[in-house]
C-alpha positions as CSV (number, residue, x, y, z in Angstrom):
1,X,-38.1,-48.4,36.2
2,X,-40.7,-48.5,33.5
3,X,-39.9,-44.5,32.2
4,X,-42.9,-45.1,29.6
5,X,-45.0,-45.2,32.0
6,X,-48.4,-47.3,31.7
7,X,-50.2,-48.4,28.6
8,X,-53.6,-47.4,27.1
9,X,-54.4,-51.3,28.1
10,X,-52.8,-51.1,31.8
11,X,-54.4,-48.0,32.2
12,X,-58.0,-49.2,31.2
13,X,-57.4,-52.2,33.6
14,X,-57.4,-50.0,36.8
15,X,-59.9,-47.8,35.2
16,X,-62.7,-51.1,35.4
17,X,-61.2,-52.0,38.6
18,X,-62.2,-48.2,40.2
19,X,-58.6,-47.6,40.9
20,X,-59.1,-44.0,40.1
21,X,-58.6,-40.5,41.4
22,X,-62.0,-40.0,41.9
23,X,-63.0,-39.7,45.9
24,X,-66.4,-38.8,47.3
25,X,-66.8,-38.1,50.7
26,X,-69.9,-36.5,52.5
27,X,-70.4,-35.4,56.3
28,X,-71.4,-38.2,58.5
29,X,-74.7,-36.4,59.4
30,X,-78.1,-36.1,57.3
31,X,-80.2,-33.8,57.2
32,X,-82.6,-36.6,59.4
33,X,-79.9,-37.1,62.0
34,X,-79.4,-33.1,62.4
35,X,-83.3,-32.6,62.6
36,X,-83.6,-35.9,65.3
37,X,-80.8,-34.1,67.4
38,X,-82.4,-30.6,67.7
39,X,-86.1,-31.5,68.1
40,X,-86.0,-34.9,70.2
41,X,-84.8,-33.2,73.3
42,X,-85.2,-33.5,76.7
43,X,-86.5,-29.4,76.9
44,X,-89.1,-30.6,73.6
45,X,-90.3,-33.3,75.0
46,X,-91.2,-31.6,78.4
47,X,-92.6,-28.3,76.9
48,X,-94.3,-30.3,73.7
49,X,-96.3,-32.2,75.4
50,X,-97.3,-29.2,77.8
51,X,-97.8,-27.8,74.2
52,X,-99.9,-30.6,72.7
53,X,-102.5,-30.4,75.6
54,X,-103.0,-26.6,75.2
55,X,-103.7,-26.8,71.6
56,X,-105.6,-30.2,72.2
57,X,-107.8,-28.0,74.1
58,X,-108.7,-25.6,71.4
59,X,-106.7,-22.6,72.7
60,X,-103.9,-21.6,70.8
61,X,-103.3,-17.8,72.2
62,X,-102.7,-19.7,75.5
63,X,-99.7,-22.0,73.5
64,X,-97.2,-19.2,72.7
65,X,-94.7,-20.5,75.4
66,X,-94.1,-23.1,72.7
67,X,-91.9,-20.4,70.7
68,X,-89.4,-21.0,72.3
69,X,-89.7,-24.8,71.6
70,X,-89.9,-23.6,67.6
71,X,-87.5,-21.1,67.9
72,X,-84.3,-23.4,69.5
73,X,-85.4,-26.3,67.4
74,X,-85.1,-23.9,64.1
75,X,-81.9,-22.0,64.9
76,X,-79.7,-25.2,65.8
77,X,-81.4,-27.1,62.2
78,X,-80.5,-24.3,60.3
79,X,-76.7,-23.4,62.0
80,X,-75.9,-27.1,61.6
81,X,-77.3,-27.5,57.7
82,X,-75.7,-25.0,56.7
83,X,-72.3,-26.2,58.6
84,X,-72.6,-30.0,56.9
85,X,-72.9,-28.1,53.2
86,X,-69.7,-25.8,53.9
87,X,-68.6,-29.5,55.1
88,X,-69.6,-31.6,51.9
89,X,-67.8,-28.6,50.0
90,X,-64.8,-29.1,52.0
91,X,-61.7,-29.6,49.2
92,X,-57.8,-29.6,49.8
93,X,-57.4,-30.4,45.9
94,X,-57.6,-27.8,43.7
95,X,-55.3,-28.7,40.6
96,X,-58.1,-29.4,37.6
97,X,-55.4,-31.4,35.9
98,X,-51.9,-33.2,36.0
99,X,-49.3,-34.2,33.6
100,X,-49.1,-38.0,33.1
101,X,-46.5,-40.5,31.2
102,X,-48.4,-42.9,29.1
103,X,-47.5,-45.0,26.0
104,X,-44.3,-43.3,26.3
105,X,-45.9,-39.5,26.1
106,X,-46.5,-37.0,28.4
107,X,-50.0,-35.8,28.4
108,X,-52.7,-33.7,30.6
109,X,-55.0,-35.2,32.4
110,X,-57.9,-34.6,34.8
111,X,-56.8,-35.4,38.2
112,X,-59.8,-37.6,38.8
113,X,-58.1,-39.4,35.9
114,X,-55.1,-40.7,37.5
115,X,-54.7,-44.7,38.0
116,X,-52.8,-46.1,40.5
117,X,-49.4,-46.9,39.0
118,X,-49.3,-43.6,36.7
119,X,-45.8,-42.0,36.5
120,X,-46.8,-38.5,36.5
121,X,-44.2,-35.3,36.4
122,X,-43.8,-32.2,38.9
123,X,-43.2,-29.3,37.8
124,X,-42.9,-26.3,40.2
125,X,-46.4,-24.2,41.0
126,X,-47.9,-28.4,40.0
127,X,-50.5,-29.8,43.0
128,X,-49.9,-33.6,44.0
129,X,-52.3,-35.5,43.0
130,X,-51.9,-38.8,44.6
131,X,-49.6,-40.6,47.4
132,X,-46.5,-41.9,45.6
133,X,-42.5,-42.2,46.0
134,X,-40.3,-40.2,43.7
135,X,-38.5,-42.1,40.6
136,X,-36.3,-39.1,39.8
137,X,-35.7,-35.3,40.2
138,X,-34.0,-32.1,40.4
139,X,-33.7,-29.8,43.0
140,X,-37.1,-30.9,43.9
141,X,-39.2,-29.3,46.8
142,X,-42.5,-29.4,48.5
143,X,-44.5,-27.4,50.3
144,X,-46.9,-29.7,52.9
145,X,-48.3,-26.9,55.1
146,X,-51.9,-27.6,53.9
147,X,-51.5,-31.1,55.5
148,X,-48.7,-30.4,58.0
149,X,-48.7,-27.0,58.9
150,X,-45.0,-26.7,58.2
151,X,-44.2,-23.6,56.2
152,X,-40.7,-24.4,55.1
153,X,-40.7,-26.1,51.5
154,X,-39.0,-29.8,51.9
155,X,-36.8,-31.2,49.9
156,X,-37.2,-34.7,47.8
157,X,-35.0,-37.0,46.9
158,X,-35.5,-40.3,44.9
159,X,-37.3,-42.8,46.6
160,X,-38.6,-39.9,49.0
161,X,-42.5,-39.8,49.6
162,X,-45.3,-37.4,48.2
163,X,-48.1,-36.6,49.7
164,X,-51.7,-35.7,47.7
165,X,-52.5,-32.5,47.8
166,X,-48.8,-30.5,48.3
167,X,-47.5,-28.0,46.1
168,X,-44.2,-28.3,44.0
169,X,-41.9,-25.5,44.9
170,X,-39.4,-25.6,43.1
171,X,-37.4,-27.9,40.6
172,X,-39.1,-31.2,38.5
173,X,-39.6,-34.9,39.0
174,X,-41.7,-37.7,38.5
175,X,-43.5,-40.4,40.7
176,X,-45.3,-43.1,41.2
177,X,-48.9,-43.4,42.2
178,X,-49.4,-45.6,45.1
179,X,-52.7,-44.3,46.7
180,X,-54.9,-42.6,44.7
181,X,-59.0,-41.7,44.8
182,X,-60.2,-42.2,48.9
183,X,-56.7,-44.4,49.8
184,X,-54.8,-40.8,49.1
185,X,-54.0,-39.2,52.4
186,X,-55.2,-35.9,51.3
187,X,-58.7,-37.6,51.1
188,X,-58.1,-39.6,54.2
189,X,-57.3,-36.1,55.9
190,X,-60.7,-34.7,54.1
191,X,-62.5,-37.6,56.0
192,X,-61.7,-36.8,59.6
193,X,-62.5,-33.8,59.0
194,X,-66.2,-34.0,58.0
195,X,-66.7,-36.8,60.4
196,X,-69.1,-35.5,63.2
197,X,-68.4,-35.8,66.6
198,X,-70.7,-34.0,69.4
199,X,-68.8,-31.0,71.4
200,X,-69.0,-31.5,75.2
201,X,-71.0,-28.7,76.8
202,X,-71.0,-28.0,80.5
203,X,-73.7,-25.7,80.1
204,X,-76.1,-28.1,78.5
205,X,-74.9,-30.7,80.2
206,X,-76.1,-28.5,83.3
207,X,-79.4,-27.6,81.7
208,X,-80.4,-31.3,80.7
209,X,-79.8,-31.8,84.5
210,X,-81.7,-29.2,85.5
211,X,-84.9,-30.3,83.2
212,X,-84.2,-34.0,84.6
213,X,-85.0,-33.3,87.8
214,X,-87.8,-30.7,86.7
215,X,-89.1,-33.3,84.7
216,X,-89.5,-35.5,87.9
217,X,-91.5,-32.6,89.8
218,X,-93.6,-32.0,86.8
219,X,-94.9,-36.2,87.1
220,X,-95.5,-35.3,90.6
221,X,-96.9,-32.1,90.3
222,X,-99.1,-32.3,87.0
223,X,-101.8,-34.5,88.7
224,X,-101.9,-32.7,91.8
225,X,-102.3,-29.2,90.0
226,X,-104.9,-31.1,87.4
227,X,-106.7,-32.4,90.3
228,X,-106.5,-28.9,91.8
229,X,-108.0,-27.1,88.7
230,X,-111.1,-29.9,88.0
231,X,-111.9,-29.1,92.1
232,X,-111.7,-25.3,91.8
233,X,-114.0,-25.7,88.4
234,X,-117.0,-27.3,87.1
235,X,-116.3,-31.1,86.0
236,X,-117.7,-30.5,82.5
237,X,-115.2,-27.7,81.4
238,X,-112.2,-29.4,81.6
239,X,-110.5,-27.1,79.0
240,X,-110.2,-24.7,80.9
241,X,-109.0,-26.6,83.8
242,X,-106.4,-28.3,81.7
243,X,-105.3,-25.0,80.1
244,X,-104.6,-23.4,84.0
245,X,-103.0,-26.8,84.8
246,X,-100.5,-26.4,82.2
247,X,-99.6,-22.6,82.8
248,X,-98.9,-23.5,86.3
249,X,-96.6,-26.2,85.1
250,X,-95.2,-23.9,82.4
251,X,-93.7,-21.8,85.0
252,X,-91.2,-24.5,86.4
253,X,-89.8,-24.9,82.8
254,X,-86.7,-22.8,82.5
255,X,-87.7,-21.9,78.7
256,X,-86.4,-18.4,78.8
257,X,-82.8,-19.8,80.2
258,X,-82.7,-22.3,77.4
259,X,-83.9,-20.1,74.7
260,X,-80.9,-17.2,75.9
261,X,-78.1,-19.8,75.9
262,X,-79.5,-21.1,72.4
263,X,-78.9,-16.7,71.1
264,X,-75.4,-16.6,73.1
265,X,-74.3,-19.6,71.4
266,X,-75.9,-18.3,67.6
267,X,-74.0,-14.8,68.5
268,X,-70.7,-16.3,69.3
269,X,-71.0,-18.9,66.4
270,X,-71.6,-16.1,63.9
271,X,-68.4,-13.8,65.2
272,X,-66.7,-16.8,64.7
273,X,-68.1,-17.6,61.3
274,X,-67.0,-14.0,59.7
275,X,-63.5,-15.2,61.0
276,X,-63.5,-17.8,58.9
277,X,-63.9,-20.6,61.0
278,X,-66.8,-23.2,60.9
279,X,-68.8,-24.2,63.9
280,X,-70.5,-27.8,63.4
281,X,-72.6,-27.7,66.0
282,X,-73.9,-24.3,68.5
283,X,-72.0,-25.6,72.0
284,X,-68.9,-25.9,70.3
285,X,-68.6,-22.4,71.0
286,X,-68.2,-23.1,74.7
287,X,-65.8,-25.8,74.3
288,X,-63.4,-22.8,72.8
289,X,-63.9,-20.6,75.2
290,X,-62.8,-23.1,77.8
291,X,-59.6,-23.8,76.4
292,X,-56.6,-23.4,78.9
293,X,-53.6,-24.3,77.1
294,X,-52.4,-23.9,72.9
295,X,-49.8,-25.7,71.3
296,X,-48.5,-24.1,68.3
297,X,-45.1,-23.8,66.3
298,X,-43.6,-20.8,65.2
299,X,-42.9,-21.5,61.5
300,X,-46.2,-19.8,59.5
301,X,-48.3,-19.8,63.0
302,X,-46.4,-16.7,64.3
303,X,-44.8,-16.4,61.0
304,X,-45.5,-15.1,57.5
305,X,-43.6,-17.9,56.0
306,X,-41.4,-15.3,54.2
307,X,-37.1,-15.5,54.7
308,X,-35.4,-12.1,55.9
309,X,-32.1,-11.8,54.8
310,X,-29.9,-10.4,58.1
311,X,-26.3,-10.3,57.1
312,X,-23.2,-11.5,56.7
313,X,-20.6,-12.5,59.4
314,X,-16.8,-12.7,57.2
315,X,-14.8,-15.4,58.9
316,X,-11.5,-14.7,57.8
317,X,-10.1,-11.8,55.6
318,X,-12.0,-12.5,52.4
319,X,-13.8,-9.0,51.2
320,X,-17.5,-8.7,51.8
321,X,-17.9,-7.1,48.5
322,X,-16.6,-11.1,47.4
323,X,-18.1,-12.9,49.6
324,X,-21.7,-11.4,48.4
325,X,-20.6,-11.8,44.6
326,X,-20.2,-15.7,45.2
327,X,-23.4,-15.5,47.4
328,X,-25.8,-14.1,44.3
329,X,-23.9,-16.4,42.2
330,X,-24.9,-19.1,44.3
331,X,-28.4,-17.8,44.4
332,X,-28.6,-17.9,40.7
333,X,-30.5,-20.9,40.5
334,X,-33.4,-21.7,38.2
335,X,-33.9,-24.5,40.9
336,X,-33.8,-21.5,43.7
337,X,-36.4,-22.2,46.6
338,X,-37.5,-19.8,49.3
339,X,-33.8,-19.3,50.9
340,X,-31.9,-19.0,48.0
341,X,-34.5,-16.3,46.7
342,X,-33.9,-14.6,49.6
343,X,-30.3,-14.2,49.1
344,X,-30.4,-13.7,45.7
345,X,-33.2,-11.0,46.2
346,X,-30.7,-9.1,49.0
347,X,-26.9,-9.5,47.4
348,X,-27.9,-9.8,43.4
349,X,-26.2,-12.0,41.1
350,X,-22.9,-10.7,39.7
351,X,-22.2,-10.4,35.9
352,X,-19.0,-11.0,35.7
353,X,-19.0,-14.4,37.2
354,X,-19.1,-17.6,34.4
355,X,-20.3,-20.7,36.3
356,X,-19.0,-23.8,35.4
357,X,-19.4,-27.5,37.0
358,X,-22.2,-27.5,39.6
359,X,-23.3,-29.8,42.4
360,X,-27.0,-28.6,42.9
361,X,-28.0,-28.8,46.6
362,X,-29.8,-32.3,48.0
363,X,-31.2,-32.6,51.2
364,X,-28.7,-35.5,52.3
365,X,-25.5,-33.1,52.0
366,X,-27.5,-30.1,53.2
367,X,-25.3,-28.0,50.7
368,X,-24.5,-27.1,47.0
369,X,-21.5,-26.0,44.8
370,X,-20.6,-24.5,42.2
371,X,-17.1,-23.8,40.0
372,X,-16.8,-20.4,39.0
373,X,-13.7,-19.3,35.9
374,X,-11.0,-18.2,37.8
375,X,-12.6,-18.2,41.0
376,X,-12.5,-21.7,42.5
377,X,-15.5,-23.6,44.0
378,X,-17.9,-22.1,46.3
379,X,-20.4,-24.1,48.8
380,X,-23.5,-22.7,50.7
381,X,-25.3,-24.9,53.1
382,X,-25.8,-26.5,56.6
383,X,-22.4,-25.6,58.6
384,X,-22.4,-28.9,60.6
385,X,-22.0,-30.4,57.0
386,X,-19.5,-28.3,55.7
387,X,-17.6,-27.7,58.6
388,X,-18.1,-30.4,61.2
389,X,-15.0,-30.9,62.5
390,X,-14.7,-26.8,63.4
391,X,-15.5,-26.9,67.1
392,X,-15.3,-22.8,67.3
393,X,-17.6,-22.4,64.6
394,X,-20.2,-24.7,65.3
395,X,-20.5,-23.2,68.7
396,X,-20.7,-19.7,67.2
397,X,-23.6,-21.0,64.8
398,X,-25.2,-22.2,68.0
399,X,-25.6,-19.2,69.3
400,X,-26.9,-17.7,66.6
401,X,-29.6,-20.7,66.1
402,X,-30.7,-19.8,70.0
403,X,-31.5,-16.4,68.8
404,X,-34.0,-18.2,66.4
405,X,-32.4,-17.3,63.1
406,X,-30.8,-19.6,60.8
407,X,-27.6,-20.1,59.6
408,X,-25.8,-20.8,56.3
409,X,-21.8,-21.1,55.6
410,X,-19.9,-20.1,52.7
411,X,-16.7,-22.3,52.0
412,X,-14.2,-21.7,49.0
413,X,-12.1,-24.4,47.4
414,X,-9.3,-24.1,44.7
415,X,-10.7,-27.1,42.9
416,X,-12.6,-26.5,39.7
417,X,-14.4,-29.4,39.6
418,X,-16.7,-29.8,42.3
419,X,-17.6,-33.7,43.3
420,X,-20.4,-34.6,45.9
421,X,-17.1,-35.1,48.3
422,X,-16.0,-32.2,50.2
423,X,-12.5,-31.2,49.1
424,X,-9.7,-31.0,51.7
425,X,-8.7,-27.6,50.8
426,X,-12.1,-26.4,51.8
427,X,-12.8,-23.2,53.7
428,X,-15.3,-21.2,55.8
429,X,-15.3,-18.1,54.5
430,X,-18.6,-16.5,56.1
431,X,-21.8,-17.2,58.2
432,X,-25.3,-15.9,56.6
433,X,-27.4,-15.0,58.7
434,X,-31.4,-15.1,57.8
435,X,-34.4,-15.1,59.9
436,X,-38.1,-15.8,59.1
437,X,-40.6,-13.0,59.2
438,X,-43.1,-12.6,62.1
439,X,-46.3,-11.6,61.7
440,X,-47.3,-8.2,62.6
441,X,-49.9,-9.0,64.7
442,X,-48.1,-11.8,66.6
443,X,-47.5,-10.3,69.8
444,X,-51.1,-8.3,69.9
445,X,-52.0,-12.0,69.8
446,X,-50.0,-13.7,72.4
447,X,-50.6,-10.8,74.6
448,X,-54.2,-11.5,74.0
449,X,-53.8,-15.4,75.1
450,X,-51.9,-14.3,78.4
451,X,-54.6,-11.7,79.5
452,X,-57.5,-14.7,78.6
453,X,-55.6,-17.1,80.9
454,X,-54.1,-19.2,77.8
């Protein structure tokens, strides 16, 4: 691997070849295609041109039944403009720069700056800028849950994918840029997002059937109640037999049931828009409240994200007092993601305890160690790593697991040089018990999706 990274020359190469950073994505609709779909409707067309021949025949008090025409056309234009700018705003990078290898030096960049092919360094608290594979790293982690949803930090090894758009958790590295600019998946995932699609709507779909087949009686009707008007009226003052023709028609238009589901879906759309959530288009509305069934996981969904430090089980007749010293020894990592923290944060690190040869934790072995003077090795990790060949405690850990919380072991070894090979002398000393946090409101809102029929 080249661990100067790319040259001032390589790097003005991709630059003319608009292998950049930079990515500019807008909503699939203009503002023409949102005007088109809220005015060219089958509920315009009948009541405009009922419209058009009132004021066509000089009477414009007799036209007000075309407020509600004005009025359903206006509030969907506006509710749906305003939805594509929120859209076009729409951002899962927010890093303003990143820290790239080039002509041998590390130096900050823009992120719109980034080539393909840059090696560029994580640091914990760092945003990924691009889609690359890991070259190197230390205890390196990554949070995805802006892309994945998952709240747990995962570890990365070399040769292990990054995705645009993560955070860095904890410990350093460098990578590659493969994708960068609109080929980045954070950008890709940007893109399906703004991309329009039209919400099915039962209710519209009922009303556009409804006007269908009033539009049908209306081509009957309009020349028998025209012909109607002209006989009850002189011949020459066909105004006003055209203006009494139309507010006979008028009346089998269902404009105040179009105009009222138009308001219920504005109301609902606004509730929902204080709540932070953005409605594209008014019926979507409906679509939500018709849902019948909601997938979900429980880490950060029912979650806070956060570890909660339980206990500890003692497996044999080491002292607690011990087994919690080695525990915030362990935890004593300047590498320490969200578990460790949580240990460290609930047992403290002892003072008395002078580390020595380490084997940090990779997400291969599932476990770390670290030589202690005078004290031997101690592991913390995965038990079915540490102790997969212990039948008795592996069940035990199982039933723990179907409680939902999760599980460590501490082992102890007499060695004093730890090796990624797990000494024969090794021993479990004690189960840690930690589960993740729910949120507060988590069963108001289950509750809630039982009583709604969810």
């Amino acid at each position: 691997m080249n661990t100067n990274g790319l040259s001032s020359a390589e790097v003005a190469e991709r630059v003319a070849a608009g292998q950049t950073n930079v990515a500019e994505t807008k909503t699939s609709r203009s503002f023409s295609e949102i005007f088109r779909a809220n005015v060219f409707t089958r509920f315009n067309a009948v009541l405009g041109a009922l419209f058009v021949v009132v004021i066509f025949a000089g009477s414009i008090a007799d036209g007000l039944f075309g407020f509600p025409l004005i009025a359903n056309s206006a509030i969907g234009i506006i509710q749906e403009w305003i939805a594509k700018r929120k859209l076009d705003r729409l951002a899962f990078m927010h890093a303003p720069t990143a820290t790239v290898i080039r002509d041998g030096m590390p130096i900050d960049i823009h992120t719109n700056d980034v080539v393909l092919g840059d090696l560029i360094v994580l640091r914990a608290g760092d945003q990924i800028p691009a889609d690359g594979t890991v070259v190197d790293g230390t205890g390196l982690e990554v949070n995805e849950a802006n892309l994945t949803g998952e709240m747990d930090a995962v570890p990365k090894d070399t040769d292990d994918q990054v995705m645009s758009g993560t955070i860095v958790t904890a410990g350093v590295g460098r990578f590659i840029a493969e994708s960068v600019g609109t080929d980045a998946y954070v950008h890709r995932i940007s893109a399906e997002a703004k991309v329009f699609t039209r919400a099915p709507s039962e209710i519209q779909n009922s009303i556009n059937k409804l006007l269908k087949y009033i539009t049908w009686i209306l081509v009957f009707a309009a020349p028998l109640q025209i012909w109607s008007q002209f006989r009850l009226n002189e011949v020459d003052n066909w105004r006003d037999s055209a203006i009494r023709a139309v507010g006979g028609l008028v009346g089998l238009v269902p404009e105040g049931l179009v105009l009222l589901t138009t308001l219920a879906f504005l109301s609902a759309a606004l509730k929902l828009t204080r709540e932070q959530v953005l409605v594209q288009e008014l019926p979507a509305v409906e679509g939500l409240a018709r849902v019948s069934v909601v997938c979900i996981d429980k880490t950060g969904t029912i979650t806070t994200g956060n570890i909660v430090f339980e206990g500890i089980e003692i497996l044999d007749d080491t002292d607690e007092s011990t087994v919690r010293a080695a525990l915030g020894a362990l935890a004593d990592d300047p590498a320490a993601n969200n578990t460790l923290t949580t240990i460290g944060d609930a047992v403290h690190p002892p003072k008395d305890w002078i580390a020595g040869a380490l084997v940090p934790f990779d997400s291969s072995r599932k476990w770390k160690a670290n030589a202690y003077e005078g004290r031997g090795t101690w592991y913390l990790g995965a038990p079915e790593m540490l102790a997969s060949n212990n039948e008795a405690l592996l069940t035990q850990v199982a039933q723990h697991a179907d409680t939902g919380r999760r599980v460590m072991l501490v082992a102890h070894s007499s060695i004093t040089a730890p090796t990624t090979d797990l000494p024969s002398d090794l021993t479990a000393i004690a189960i840690v018990l930690l589960r993740e946090e729910v949120r507060e409101d988590a069963a108001e809102t289950l509750s809630y999706f039982r009583e709604q029929g969810v």
